[in-house]
Each structure stands twice: as structure tokens, then as C-alpha cells.
C-alpha positions in Angstrom: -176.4 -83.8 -19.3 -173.9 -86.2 -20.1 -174.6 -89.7 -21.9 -173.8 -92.5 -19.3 -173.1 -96.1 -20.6 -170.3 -98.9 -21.2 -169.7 -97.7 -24.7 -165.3 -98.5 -25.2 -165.6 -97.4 -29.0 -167.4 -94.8 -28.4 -165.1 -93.2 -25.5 -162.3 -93.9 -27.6 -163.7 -91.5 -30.7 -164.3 -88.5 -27.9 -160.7 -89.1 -26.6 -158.8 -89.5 -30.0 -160.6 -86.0 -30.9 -159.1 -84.1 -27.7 -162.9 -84.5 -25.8 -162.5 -85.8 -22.0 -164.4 -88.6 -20.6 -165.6 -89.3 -17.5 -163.5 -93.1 -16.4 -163.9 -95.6 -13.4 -161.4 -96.8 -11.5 -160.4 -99.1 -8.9 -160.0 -95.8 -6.2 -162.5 -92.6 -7.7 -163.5 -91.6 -10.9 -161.4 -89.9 -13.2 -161.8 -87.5 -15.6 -159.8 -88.6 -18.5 -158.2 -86.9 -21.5 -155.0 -87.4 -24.1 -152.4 -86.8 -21.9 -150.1 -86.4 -24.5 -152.2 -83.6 -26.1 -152.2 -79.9 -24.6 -155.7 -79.2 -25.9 -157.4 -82.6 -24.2 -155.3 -81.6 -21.0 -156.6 -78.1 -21.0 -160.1 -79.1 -21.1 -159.6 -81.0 -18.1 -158.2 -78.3 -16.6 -160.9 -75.5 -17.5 -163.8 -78.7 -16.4 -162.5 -79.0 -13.1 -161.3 -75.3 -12.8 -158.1 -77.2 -11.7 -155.1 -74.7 -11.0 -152.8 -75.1 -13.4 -149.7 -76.1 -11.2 -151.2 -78.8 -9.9 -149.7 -81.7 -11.6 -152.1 -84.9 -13.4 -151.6 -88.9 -13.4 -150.9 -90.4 -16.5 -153.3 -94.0 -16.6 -151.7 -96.5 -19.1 -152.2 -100.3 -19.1 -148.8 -101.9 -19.5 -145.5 -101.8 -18.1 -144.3 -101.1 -21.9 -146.6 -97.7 -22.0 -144.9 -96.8 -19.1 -141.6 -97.3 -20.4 -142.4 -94.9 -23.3 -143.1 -92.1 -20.9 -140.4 -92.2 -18.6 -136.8 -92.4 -19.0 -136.1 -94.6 -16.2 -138.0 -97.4 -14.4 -135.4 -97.9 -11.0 -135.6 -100.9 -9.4 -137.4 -100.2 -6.3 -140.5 -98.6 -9.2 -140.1 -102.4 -11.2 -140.5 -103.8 -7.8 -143.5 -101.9 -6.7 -144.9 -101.8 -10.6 -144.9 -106.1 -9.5 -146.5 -106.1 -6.4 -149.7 -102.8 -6.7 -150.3 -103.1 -10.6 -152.9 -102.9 -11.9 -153.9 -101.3 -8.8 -154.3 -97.6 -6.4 -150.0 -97.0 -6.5 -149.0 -94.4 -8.7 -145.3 -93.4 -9.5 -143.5 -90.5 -9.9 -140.8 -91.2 -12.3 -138.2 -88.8 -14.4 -140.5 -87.8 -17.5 -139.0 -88.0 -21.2 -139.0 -84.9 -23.5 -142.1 -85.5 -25.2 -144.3 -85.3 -22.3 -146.0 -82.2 -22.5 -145.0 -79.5 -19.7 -148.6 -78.5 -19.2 -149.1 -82.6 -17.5 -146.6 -82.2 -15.3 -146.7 -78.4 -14.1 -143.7 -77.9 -15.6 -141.7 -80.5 -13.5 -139.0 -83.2 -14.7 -141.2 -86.1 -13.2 -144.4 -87.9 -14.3 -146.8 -89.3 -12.1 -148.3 -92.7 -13.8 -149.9 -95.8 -12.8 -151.8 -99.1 -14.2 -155.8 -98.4 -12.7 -157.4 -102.0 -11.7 -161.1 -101.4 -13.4 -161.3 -103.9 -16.4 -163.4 -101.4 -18.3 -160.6 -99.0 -18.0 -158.1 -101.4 -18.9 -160.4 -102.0 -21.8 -160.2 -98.6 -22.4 -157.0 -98.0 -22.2 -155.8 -101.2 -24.6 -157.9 -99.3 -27.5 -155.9 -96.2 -27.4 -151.9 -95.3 -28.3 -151.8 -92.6 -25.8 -152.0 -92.6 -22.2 -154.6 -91.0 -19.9 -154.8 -88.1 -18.1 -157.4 -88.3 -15.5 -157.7 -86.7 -12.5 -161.1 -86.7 -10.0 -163.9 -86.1 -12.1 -165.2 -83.5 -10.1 -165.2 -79.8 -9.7 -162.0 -78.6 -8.5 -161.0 -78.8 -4.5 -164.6 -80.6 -4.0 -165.7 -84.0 -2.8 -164.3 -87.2 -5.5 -166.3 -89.1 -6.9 -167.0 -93.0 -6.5 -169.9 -93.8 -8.8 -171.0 -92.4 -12.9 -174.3 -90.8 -11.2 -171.5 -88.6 -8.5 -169.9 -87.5 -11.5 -173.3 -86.4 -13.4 -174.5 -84.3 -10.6 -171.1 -82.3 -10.3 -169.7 -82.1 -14.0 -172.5 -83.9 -16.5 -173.8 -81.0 -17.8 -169.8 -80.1 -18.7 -168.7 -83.5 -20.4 -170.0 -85.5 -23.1 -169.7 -88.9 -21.9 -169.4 -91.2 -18.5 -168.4 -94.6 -18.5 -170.5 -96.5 -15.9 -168.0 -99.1 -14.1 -170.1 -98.9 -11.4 -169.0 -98.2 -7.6 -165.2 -98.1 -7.0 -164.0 -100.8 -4.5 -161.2 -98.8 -3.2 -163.2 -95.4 -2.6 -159.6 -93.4 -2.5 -157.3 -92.1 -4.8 -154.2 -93.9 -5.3 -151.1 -93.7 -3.0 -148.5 -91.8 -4.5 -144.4 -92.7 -4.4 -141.4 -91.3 -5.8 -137.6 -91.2 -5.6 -134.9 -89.6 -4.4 -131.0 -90.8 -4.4 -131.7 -94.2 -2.9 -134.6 -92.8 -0.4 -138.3 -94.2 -1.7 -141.0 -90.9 -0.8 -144.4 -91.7 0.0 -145.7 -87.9 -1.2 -150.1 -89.1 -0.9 -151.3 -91.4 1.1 -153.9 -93.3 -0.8 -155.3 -96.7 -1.5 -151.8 -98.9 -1.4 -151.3 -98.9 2.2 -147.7 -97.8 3.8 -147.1 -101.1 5.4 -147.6 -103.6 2.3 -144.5 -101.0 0.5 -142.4 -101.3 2.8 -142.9 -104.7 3.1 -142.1 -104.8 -0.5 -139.1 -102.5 -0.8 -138.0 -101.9 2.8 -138.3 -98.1 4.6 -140.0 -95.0 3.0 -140.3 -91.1 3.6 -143.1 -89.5 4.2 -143.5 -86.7 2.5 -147.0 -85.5 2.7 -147.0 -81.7 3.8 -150.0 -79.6 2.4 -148.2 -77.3 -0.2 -149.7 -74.9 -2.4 -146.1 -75.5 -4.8 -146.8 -79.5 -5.1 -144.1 -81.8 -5.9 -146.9 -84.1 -7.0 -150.5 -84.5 -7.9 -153.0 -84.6 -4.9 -150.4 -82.7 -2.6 -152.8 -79.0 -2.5 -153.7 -77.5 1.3 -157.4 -77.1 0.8 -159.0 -80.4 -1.0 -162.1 -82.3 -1.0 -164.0 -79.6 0.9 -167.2 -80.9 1.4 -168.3 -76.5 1.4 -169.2 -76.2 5.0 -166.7 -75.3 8.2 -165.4 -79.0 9.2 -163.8 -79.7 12.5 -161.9 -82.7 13.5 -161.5 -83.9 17.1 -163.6 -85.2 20.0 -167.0 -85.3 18.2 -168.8 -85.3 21.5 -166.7 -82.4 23.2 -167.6 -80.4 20.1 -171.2 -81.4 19.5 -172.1 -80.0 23.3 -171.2 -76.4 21.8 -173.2 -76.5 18.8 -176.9 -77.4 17.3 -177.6 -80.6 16.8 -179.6 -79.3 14.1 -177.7 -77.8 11.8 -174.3 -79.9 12.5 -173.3 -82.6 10.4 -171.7 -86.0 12.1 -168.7 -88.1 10.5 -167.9 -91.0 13.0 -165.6 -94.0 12.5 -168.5 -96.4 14.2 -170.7 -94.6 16.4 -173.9 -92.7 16.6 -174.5 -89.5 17.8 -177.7 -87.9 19.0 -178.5 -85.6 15.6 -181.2 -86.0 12.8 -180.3 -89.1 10.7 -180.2 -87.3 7.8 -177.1 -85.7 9.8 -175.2 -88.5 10.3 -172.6 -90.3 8.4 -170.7 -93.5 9.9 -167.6 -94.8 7.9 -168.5 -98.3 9.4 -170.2 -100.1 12.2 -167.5 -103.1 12.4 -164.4 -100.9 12.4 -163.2 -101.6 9.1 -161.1 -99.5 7.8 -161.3 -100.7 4.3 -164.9 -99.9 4.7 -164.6 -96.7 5.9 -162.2 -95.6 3.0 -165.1 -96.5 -0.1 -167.6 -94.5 2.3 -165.4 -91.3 2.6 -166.2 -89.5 -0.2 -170.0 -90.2 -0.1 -169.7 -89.2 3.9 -168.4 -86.0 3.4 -171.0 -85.4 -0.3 -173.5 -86.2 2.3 -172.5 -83.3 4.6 -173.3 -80.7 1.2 -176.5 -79.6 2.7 -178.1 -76.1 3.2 -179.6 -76.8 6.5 -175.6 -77.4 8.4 -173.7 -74.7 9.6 -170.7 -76.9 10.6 -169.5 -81.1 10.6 -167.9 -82.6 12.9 -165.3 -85.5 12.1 -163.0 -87.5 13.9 -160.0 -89.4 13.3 -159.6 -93.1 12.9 -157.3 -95.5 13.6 -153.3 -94.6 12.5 -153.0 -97.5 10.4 -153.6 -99.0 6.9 -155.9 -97.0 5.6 -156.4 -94.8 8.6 -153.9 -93.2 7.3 -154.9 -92.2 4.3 -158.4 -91.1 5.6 -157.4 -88.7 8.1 -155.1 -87.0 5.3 -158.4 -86.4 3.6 -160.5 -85.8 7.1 -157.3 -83.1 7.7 -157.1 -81.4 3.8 -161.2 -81.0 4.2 -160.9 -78.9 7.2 -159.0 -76.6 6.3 
């Protein structure tokens, strides 16, 4: 299994030698590697049995690093950059030539963004290359939010997992790009729609589920928790099945089902809440015993948002 611990110099040594690491962040954990060398980003690649058109962030922790990988920072991006970072916004940006293809899927665009874990940061101000780091999970499965989520999924495939502990945000981050003077919103995520607008006026939302992604995080079938999940009226549903093999993912409520078959995002209605327990909500549902889960929506704002993306890409 892997080692687990707050070592900097000795995640730097794996990185600088083309290993991957196992990183916190402010939204899940990542699963990091030289994003500037094909060898570190293939082993991410073959660890997650990630399809290889499916685009990775770059994680840096400056403006400047930024500026080396891209060969423009618009305005709009220098006002955003301001407002989320260090924090769950990620850009997508016009990549320069020496970004490798394999990063990017072969597209003219970089997806980067400062992460908001001092560890990371840490991290990231020991190295001269920028990080790679998807979810450090197992391709198309639930991310992770804490070092002992990524042990049980990947530790006996990686060396190392820096412990930051759990991640605040509990999603990934909120993805935005550009095109002619229109700002695209292509993942919802942790920065929620209505603070970017607020800070650069109207976007697009371009979210569709594509198997040919513009972007990192934009696949059909994600964060399956391995079981058939339906999303609707949770009591409509639950009067067809057995309440003892079907799993439960409310917003607030209970349901009558074993406990052990029941997930609630949170009691008060916060949404914030509900976004860190996600992920752990649907790992719960991984059990032998269900034959199906039923989910329902939340509320279509903040964060609500971004949830029932991930509620929607598990179901399918």
C-alpha cells in the first residue's frame, strides 16, 4: 500500500523522477504528476485507466507559472485569476508550444488553476514544473475527499499520499474558458456561477455530456458510484422497489430504509454542506447488498448546480 504522510521533500523526489503522488486540495484529491513530462502523465493515465482524450489540469502556484504555460492571460482570465485564486476555478487558456499534446488531448487550450491547500502550495513552490493532477481515483469512479479514500481505491498503485486531511470544498473545481468575447462555463464545480458573473458580467453554459470533451471533467458517464442510480421523486420510486437492497441519497430527509442505506447531503439545507458530502454519499452507496439508489435533486442554485451535474453524470 502506499506510504501516507506530510512529507514535501519527499513528494518532490517521486515527482522530479516521473512517479505520481497522491495531492490534497481545496475540492478532491488529485493525483499528481510532471505535467510537462509525457512519461509522469502517462502513468497517471495507466493509474486511473483514464481514456486518453480526456484532457488534465495543470496545478501551479503563481500567476507567473501560469504565464509560462499559456500564451495569453485575457482580461476577463486576470480578472477571475483576482477574485477564485488560490481556489476551485480553473481556466482554459490558449496553451504554448511546449506543453506536451498528451496534457491536453491534443487541443490548443490548457486547463490550469492555483488549488487553495497550503500543503499543495507548499508543494507546488518546491518544484519548476507544474502539476498534473486529476481525481486520484480509478477512472469514471467516485473522487476522493480524504488520503484514506485514495488508499482504498489506488494505494496499492502509487507510492505516496500526502495527508492534507479532508477537503473543504468536496468538488472539483469549476471550469471557464473563452471564446471571441463570450466567457464559457464548460464544468460546474466549486466557484459558483453567480460570484463569476458577478465578477466579469454574463457567461455560457456549456456543459453538455460529450464523449469528444472540449475540457477536463466534461465525459457522459462519471463518478459512478457501480450500481443503477435513479434521480427523481425518491418516494415515488422507493414504493416500486426494496427497501432492502436500495440505496437513499436525499438533500435533507429520511427515508424508511436500513441506515446503513441512507445517505443525507445535510439536515439544515446547506448546500455548501451537501457539496463536501457528495462524493462520500455516493462511495457509501458501493455496497453488494443494493441493487439500485435513488437520488434526488437539490436546489438550482450555488452549488446545487454543480451537484446535480454530478447526481445526473452518475446515473447514467
Amino acid at each position: 500500500m502506499a506510504e501516507v504522510g506530510t512529507d514535501i521533500n519527499g513528494a518532490v523526489e517521486l515527482l522530479t523522477n516521473s512517479q505520481v503522488v497522491a495531492i490534497p486540495t481545496e475540492t478532491v484529491y488529485g493525483l499528481a504528476g510532471n505535467a510537462l513530462d509525457e512519461k509522469a502523465i502517462l502513468e497517471i493515465y495507466s493509474v486511473k485507466n483514464r481514456p486518453k482524450f480526456d484532457p488534465l489540469i495543470a496545478h501551479v502556484d503563481s500567476i507567473s507559472k501560469v504565464e509560462d504555460l499559456v500564451d495569453d492571460l485575457p482580461e476577463k482570465a486576470r480578472h477571475l485569476a483576482d477574485r477564485f485564486w488560490p481556489g476551485p476555478l480553473t481556466l482554459l487558456l490558449k496553451k504554448k508550444n511546449h506543453v506536451p499534446d498528451l496534457l491536453t488531448s491534443g487541443l490548443d487550450r490548457i486547463a490550469v488553476r492555483i488549488p487553495n491547500h497550503p500543503l499543495t502550495i507548499d508543494l507546488l513552490s518546491h518544484l519548476d514544473f507544474p502539476l498534473a493532477a486529476p481525481s486520484a481515483n480509478p477512472f469514471g469512479y467516485v473522487s476522493p475527499t480524504s488520503a484514506i479514500h485514495v488508499q482504498n481505491q489506488l494505494g496499492e498503485k502509487i507510492p505516496y499520499i500526502l495527508d492534507g486531511g479532508e477537503c473543504h470544498v468536496g468538488l472539483e473545481s469549476t471550469i471557464v474558458g473563452f471564446e471571441d468575447d463570450q466567457t464559457v462555463v464548460y464544468r460546474l464545480g466549486g466557484a459558483r456561477i453567480e460570484e463569476i458573473e458577478n465578477a466579469i458580467g454574463e457567461v455560457k453554459l456549456n456543459v453538455n455530456m460529450s464523449s469528444n470533451p472540449a475540457a477536463p471533467g466534461m465525459l457522459k458517464s462519471h463518478y459512478s458510484p457501480g450500481r443503477k442510480m435513479i434521480v427523481g421523486d425518491i418516494l415515488e420510486n422507493l414504493s416500486k422497489l426494496n427497501p432492502e437492497t436500495t440505496g437513499i441519497i436525499s438533500f435533507n430527509r429520511s427515508f424508511d430504509v436500513p441506515k446503513r442505506n441512507m445517505a443525507i447531503l445535510s439536515e439544515s439545507k446547506d448546500l455548501d454542506e451537501a457539496a463536501r458530502n457528495i462524493f462520500s454519499a455516493l462511495r457509501k452507496m458501493d455496497q453488494p447488498h443494493l441493487k439500485v439508489i435513488l437520488a434526488e435533486y437539490l436546489p438550482k442554485e450555488g452549488l446545487g448546480k454543480a451537484i446535480n451535474d454530478r447526481l445526473r453524470r452518475a446515473a447514467v
